[in-house]
MITOR-203965 format. One record per residue (C-alpha): residue number from 1; x, y, z; residue in one letter. Coordinates in Angstrom, 1 decimal. Layout:
<rs>
+-----+--------+--------+--------+----+
|   i |     xx |     yy |     zz | aa |
+-----+--------+--------+--------+----+
| NUM |      X |      Y |      Z |  A |
...
+-----+--------+--------+--------+----+
</rs>
This chain:
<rs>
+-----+--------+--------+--------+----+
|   i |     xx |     yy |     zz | aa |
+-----+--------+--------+--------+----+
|   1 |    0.0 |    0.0 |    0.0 |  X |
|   2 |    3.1 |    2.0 |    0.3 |  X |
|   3 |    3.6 |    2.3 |   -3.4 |  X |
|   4 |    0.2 |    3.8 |   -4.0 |  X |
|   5 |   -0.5 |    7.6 |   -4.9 |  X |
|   6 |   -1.3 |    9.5 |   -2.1 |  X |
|   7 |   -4.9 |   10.5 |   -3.7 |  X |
|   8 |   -5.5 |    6.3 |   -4.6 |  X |
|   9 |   -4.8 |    6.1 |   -0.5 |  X |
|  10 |   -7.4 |    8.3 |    0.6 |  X |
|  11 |   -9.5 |    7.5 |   -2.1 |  X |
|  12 |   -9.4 |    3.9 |   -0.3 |  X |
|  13 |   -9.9 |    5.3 |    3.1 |  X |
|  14 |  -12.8 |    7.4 |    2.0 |  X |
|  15 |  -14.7 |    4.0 |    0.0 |  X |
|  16 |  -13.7 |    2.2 |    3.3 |  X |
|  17 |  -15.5 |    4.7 |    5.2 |  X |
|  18 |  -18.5 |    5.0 |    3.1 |  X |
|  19 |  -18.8 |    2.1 |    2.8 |  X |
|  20 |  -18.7 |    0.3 |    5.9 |  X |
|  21 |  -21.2 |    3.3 |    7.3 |  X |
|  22 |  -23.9 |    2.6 |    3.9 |  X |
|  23 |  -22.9 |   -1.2 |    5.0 |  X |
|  24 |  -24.3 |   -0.5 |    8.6 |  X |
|  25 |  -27.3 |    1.4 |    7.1 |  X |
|  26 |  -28.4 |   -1.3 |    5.0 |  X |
|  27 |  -27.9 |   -4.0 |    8.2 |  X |
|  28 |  -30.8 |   -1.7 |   10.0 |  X |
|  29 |  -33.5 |   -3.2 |    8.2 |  X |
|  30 |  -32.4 |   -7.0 |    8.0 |  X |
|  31 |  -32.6 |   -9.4 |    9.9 |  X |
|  32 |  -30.6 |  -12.5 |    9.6 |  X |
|  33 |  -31.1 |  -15.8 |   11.8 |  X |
|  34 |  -29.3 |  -15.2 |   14.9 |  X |
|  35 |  -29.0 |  -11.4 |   14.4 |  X |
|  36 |  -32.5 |  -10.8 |   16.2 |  X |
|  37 |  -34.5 |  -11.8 |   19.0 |  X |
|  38 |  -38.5 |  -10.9 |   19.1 |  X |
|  39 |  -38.0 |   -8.9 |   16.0 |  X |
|  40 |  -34.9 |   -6.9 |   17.8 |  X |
|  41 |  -31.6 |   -6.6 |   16.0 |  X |
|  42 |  -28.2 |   -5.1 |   16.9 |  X |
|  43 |  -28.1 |   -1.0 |   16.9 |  X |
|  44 |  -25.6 |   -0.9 |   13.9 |  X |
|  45 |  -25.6 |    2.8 |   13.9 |  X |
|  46 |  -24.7 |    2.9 |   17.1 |  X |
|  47 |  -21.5 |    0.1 |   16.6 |  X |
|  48 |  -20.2 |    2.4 |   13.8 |  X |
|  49 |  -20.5 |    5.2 |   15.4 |  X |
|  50 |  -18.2 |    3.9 |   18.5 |  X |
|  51 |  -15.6 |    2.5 |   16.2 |  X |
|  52 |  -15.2 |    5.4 |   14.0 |  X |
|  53 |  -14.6 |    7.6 |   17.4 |  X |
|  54 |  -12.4 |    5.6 |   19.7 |  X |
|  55 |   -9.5 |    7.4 |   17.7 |  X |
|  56 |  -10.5 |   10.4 |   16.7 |  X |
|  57 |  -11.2 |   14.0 |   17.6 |  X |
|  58 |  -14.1 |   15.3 |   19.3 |  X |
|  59 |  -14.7 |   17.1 |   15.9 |  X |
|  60 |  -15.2 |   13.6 |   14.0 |  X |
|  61 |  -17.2 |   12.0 |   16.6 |  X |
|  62 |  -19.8 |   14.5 |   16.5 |  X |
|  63 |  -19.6 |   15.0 |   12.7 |  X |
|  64 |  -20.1 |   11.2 |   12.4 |  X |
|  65 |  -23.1 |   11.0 |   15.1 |  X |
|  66 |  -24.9 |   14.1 |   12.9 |  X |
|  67 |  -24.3 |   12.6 |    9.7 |  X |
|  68 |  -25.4 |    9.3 |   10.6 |  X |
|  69 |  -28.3 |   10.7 |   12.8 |  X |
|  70 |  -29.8 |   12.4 |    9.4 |  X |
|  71 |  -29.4 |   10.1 |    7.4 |  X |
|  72 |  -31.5 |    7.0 |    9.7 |  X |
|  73 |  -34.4 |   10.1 |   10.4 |  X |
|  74 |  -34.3 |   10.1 |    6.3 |  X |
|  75 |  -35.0 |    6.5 |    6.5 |  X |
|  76 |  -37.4 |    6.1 |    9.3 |  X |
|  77 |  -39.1 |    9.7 |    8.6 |  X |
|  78 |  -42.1 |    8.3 |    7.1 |  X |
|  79 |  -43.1 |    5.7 |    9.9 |  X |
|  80 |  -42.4 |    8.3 |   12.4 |  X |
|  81 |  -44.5 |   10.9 |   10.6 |  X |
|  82 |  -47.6 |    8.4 |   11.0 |  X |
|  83 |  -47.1 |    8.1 |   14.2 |  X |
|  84 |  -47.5 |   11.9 |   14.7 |  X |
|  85 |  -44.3 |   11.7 |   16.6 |  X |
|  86 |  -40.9 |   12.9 |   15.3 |  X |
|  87 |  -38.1 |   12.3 |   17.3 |  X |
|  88 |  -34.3 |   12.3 |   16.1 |  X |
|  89 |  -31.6 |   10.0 |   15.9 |  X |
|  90 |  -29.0 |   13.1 |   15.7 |  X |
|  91 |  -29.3 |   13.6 |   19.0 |  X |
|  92 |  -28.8 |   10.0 |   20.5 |  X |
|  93 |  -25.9 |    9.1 |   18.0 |  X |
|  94 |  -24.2 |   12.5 |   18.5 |  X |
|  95 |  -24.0 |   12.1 |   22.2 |  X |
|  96 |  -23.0 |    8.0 |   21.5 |  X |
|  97 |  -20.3 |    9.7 |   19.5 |  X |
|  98 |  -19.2 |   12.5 |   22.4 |  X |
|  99 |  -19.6 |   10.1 |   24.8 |  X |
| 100 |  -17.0 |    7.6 |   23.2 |  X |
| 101 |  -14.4 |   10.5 |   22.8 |  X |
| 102 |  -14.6 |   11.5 |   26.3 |  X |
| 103 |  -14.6 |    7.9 |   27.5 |  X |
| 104 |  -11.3 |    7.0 |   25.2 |  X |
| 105 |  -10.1 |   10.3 |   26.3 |  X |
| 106 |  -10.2 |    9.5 |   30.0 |  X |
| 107 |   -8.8 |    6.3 |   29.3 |  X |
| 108 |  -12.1 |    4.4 |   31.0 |  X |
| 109 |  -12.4 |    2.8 |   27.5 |  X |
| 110 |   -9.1 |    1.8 |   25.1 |  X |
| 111 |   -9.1 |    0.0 |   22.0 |  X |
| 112 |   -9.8 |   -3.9 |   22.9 |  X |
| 113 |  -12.5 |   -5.8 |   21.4 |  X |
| 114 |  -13.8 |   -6.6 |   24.7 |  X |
| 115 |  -13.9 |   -2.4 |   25.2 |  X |
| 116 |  -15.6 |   -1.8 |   22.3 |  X |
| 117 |  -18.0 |   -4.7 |   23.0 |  X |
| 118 |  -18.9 |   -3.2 |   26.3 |  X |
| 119 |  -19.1 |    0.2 |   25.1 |  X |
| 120 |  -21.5 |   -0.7 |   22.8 |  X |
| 121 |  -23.8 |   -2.4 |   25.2 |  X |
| 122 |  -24.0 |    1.0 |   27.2 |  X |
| 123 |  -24.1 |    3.5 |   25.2 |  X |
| 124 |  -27.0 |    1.8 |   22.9 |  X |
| 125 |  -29.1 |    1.9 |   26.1 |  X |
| 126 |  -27.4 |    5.3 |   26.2 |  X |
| 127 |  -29.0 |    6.4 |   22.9 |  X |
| 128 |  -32.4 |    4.5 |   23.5 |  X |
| 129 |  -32.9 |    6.2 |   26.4 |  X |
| 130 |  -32.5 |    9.7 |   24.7 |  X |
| 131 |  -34.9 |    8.5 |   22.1 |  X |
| 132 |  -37.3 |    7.6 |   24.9 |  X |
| 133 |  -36.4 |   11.2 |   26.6 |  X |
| 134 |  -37.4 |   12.9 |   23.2 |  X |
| 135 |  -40.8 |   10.5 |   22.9 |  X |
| 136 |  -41.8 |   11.9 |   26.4 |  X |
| 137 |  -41.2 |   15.4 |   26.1 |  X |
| 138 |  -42.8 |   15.3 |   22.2 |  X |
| 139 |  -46.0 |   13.4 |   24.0 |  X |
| 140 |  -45.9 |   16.4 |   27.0 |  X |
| 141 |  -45.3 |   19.8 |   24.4 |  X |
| 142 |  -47.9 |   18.3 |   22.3 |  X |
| 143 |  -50.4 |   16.6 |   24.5 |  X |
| 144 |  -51.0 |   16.8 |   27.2 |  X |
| 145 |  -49.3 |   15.6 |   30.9 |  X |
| 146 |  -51.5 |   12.5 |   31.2 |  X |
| 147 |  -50.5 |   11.7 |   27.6 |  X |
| 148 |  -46.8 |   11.8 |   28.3 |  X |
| 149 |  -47.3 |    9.7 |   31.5 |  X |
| 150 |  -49.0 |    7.1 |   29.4 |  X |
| 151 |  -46.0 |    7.5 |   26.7 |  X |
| 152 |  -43.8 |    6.9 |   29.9 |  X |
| 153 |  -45.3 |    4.0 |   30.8 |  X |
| 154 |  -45.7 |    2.4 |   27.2 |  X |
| 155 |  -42.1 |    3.4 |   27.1 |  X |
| 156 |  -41.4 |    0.8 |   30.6 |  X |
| 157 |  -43.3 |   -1.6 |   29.9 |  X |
| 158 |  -42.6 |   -2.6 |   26.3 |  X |
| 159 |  -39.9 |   -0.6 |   25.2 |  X |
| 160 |  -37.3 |   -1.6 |   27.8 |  X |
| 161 |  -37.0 |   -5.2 |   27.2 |  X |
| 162 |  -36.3 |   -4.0 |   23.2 |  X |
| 163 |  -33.8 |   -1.5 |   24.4 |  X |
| 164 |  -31.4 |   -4.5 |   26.9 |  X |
| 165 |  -32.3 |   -7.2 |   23.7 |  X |
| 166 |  -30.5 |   -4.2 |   21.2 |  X |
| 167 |  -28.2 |   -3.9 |   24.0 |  X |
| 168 |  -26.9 |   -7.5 |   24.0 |  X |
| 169 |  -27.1 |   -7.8 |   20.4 |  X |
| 170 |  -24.7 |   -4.8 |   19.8 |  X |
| 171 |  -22.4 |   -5.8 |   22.2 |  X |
| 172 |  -22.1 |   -9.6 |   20.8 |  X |
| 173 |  -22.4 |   -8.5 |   16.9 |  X |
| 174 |  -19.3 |   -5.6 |   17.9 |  X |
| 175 |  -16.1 |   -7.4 |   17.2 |  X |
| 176 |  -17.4 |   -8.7 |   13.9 |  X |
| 177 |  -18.1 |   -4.6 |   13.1 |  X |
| 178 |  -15.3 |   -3.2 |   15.2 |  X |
| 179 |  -11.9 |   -5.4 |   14.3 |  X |
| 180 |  -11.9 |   -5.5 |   10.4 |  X |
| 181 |  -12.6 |   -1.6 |   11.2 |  X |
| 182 |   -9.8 |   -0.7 |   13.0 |  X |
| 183 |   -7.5 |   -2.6 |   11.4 |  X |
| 184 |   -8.2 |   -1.3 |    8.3 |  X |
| 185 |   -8.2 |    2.1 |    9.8 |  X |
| 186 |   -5.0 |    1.4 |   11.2 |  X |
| 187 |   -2.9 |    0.4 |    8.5 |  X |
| 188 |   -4.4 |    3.3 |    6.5 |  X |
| 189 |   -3.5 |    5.8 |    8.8 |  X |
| 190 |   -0.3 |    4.5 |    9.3 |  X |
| 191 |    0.4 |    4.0 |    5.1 |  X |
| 192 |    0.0 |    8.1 |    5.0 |  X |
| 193 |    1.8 |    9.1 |    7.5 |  X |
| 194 |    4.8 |    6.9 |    5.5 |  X |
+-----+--------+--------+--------+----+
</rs>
């Protein structure tokens, strides 16, 4: 990789980013055997979003948690919109994003599989619970209290055991995300700098 042109290298580190993100997207929908339980799959978003920022600047992490963030309300905007609620994933991926940096930063998370795995176990709930933050204040601002309180306990009592089955299901579907990831990363990084 040495011997390529410098634009052929980042040309390859763009594609690789592109398209391991448009890779995630597509995994949102589908559902393999063994890559759901009750109709739950992994938070692939989510996955990305932690290995993209475990080595990068606070700058990337939130740029990658925006990006991402518009384009799943882009593909979930219609099913929302009949629901006459609209919340956002910008906000839940952009704090899994700032979140990661800080963590990495404080050295509480480094750059093991088993870290990553982790990591994306809590911060999924992390960013479910945001979504279920904007559900309730949507249902209070547009509602009324007693609406929101029925949101919030709709929100318990069926969308909690969907938020620890994502949970699990990130964490166990992260190395087979996160390792190819970083080692490409790596070794693309390190080619440039050469």
């Amino acid at each position: 990789m040495n011997n390529l042109h410098p634009l052929v290298r980042n040309g390859l580190y763009l594609l690789t980013v592109v398209g391991s993100a448009s890779l995630c997207l597509l995994l949102l929908p589908t559902r393999f055997p063994g890559m759901e339980i009750l109709g739950v799959g992994p938070s692939w978003l989510v996955m990305w979003t932690i290995a993209w920022s475990l080595n990068r600047s606070l700058w990337h992490a939130t740029t990658a948690g925006v990006v991402l963030g518009l384009i799943q309300d882009g593909m979930t905007a219609t099913t929302a919109a009949n629901l006459g609620i609209m919340p956002t994933h910008v906000l839940s991926l952009t704090a899994v994003g700032v979140l990661t940096f800080w963590l990495h930063k404080r050295r509480y998370l480094d750059d093991t599989i088993i870290s990553a795995s982790v990591a994306a176990f809590l911060l999924t709930i992390a960013s479910e619970l945001i979504t279920g933050v904007q559900y309730f204040l949507e249902m209070a601002i547009e509602q009324s209290p007693e609406a929101s309180l029925a949101s919030l306990n709709y929100l318990w009592d069926n969308q909690s055991p969907m938020m620890l089955i994502s949970a699990v299901l990130s964490g166990l579907w992260m190395p087979i995300l996160y390792y190819p990831l970083q080692v490409c990363w790596q070794k693309m990084v390190l080619n440039k700098l050469t």
